[in-house]
C-alpha positions as semicolon CSV with decimal commas, in nm:
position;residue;x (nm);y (nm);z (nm)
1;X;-7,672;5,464;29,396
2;X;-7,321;5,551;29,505
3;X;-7,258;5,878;29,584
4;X;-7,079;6,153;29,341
5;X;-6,692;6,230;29,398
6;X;-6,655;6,609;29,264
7;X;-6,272;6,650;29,141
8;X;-6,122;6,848;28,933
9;X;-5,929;6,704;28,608
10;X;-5,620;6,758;28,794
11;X;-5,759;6,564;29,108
12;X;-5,877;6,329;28,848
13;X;-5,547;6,273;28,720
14;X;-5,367;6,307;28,994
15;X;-5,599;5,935;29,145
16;X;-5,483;5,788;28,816
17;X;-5,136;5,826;28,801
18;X;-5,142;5,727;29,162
19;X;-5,291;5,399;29,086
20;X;-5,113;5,375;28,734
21;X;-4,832;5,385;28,990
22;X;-4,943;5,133;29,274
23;X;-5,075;4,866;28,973
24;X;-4,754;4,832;28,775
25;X;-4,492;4,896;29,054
26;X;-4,520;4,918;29,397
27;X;-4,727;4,537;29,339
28;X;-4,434;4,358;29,142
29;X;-4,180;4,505;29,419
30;X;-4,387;4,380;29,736
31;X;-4,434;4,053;29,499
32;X;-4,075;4,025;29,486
33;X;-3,988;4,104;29,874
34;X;-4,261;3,845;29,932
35;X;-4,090;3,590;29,719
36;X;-3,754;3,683;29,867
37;X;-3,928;3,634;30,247
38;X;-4,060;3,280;30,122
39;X;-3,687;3,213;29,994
40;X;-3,560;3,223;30,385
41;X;-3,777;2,938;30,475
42;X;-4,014;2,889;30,721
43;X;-4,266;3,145;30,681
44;X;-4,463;3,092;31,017
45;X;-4,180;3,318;31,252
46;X;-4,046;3,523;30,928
47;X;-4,090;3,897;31,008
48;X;-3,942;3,994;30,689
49;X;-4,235;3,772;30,539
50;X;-4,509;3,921;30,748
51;X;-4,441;4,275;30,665
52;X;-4,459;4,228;30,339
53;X;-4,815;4,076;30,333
54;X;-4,910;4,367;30,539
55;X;-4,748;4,599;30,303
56;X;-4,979;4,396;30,032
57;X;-5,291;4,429;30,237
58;X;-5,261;4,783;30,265
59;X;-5,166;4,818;29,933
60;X;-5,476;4,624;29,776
61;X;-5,723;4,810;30,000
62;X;-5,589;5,161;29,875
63;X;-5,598;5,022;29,495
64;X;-5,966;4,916;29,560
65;X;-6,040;5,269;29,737
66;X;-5,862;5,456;29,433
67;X;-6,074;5,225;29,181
68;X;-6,366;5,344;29,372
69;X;-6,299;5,672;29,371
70;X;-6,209;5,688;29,013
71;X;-6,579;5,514;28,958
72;X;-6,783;5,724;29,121
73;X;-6,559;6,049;29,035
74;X;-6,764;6,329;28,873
75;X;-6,514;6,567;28,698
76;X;-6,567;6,948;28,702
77;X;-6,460;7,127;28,363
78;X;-6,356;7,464;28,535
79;X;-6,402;7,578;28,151
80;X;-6,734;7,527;28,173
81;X;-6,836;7,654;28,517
82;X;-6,992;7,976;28,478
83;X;-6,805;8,210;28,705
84;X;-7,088;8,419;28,820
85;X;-7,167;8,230;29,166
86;X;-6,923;8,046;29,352
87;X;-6,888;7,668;29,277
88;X;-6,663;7,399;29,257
89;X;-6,377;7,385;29,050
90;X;-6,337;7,785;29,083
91;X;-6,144;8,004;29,304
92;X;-6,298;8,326;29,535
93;X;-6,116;8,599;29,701
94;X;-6,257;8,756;29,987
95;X;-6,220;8,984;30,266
96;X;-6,256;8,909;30,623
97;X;-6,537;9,154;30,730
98;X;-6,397;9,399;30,988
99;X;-6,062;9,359;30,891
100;X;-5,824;9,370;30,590
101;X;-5,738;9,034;30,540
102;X;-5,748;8,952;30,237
103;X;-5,777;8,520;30,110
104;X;-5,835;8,323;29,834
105;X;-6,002;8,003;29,795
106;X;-6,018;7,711;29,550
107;X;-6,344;7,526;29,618
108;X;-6,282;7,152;29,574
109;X;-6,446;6,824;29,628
110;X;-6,309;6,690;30,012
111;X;-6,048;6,460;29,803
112;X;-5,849;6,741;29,685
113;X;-5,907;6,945;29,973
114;X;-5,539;7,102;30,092
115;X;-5,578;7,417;30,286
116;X;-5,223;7,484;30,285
117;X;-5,255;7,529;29,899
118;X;-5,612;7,713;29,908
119;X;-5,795;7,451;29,827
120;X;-6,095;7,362;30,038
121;X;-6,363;7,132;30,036
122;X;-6,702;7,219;29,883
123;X;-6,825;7,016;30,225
124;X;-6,619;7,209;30,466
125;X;-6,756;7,532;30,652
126;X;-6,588;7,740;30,464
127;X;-6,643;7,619;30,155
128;X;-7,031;7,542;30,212
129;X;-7,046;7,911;30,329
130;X;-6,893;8,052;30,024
131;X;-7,111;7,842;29,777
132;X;-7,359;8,006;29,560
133;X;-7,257;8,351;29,666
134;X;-7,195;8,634;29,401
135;X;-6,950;8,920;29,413
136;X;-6,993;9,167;29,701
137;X;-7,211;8,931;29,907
138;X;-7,118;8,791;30,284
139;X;-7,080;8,469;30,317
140;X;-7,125;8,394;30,773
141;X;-6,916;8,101;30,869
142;X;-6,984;7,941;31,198
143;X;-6,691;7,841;31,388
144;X;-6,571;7,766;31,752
145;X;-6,516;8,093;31,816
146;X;-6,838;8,253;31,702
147;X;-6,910;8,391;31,341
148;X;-6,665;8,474;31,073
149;X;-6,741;8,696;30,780
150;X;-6,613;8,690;30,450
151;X;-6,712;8,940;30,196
152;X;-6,701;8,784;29,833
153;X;-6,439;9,028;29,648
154;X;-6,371;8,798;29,303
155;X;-6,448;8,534;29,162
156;X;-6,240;8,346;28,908
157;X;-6,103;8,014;28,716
């Protein structure tokens, strides 16, 4: 059995206007700069020709890895999460133990991971630390440098 994709609906739509978006155009305009590269000639020493079947290849293979993703994609209703533990779809606020750093956290599946935006992945240390903790627990995150501590301050949709 293939394994779950966690997203959010937002991830979820955010794969299908992506592909919405690679189906319908990006194919007909490679189409046409392949037809244009087959217009020159010989095809056998026409770079213009080449890079477009490349383009094509690399197209296909991320329409067949969005399809697949959009199969196996389970989608978290942050409506329905209960917010009393830390899970997917939600975000957490914490404090760094021993200091008074202060983050928040959107626990995602790894697809809509950014960090730059708070989002993390359910699978990264972070993330797998914080998981299942309640309010006012500590959450000990292994990292290169030793242990890091983050005491759960909120959690929320």
């Amino acid at each position: 059995m293939a394994e779950e994709l966690l997203l959010t609906r937002e991830g979820y739509d955010k794969i299908v206007a992506e592909y919405e978006e690679l189906v319908t155009v990006r194919r007909k305009e490679i189409a046409e700069r392949i037809k244009e590269a087959i217009s020159y000639g010989d095809i056998s020493e026409n770079s213009e020709y080449d890079s477009a079947k490349n383009e094509q290849a690399d197209l296909e293979e991320r329409i067949n890895k969005l399809e697949n993703m959009m199969r196996m994609a389970k989608i978290i209703d942050e409506e329905d999460i209960p917010d009393d533990r830390v899970r997917v779809g939600l975000t957490v606020k914490v404090k760094e133990v021993g200091t008074d750093e202060v983050l928040e956290f959107t626990i995602v599946g790894s697809t809509e991971a950014d960090p730059f935006k708070g989002k993390i992945s359910n699978a990264s240390l972070v993330g797998a630390a914080l998981l299942g903790k309640t309010v006012n627990e500590i959450a000990e995150v292994q990292v290169p440098d030793g242990v890091v501590s983050y005491q759960i301050i909120d959690i929320f949709r």
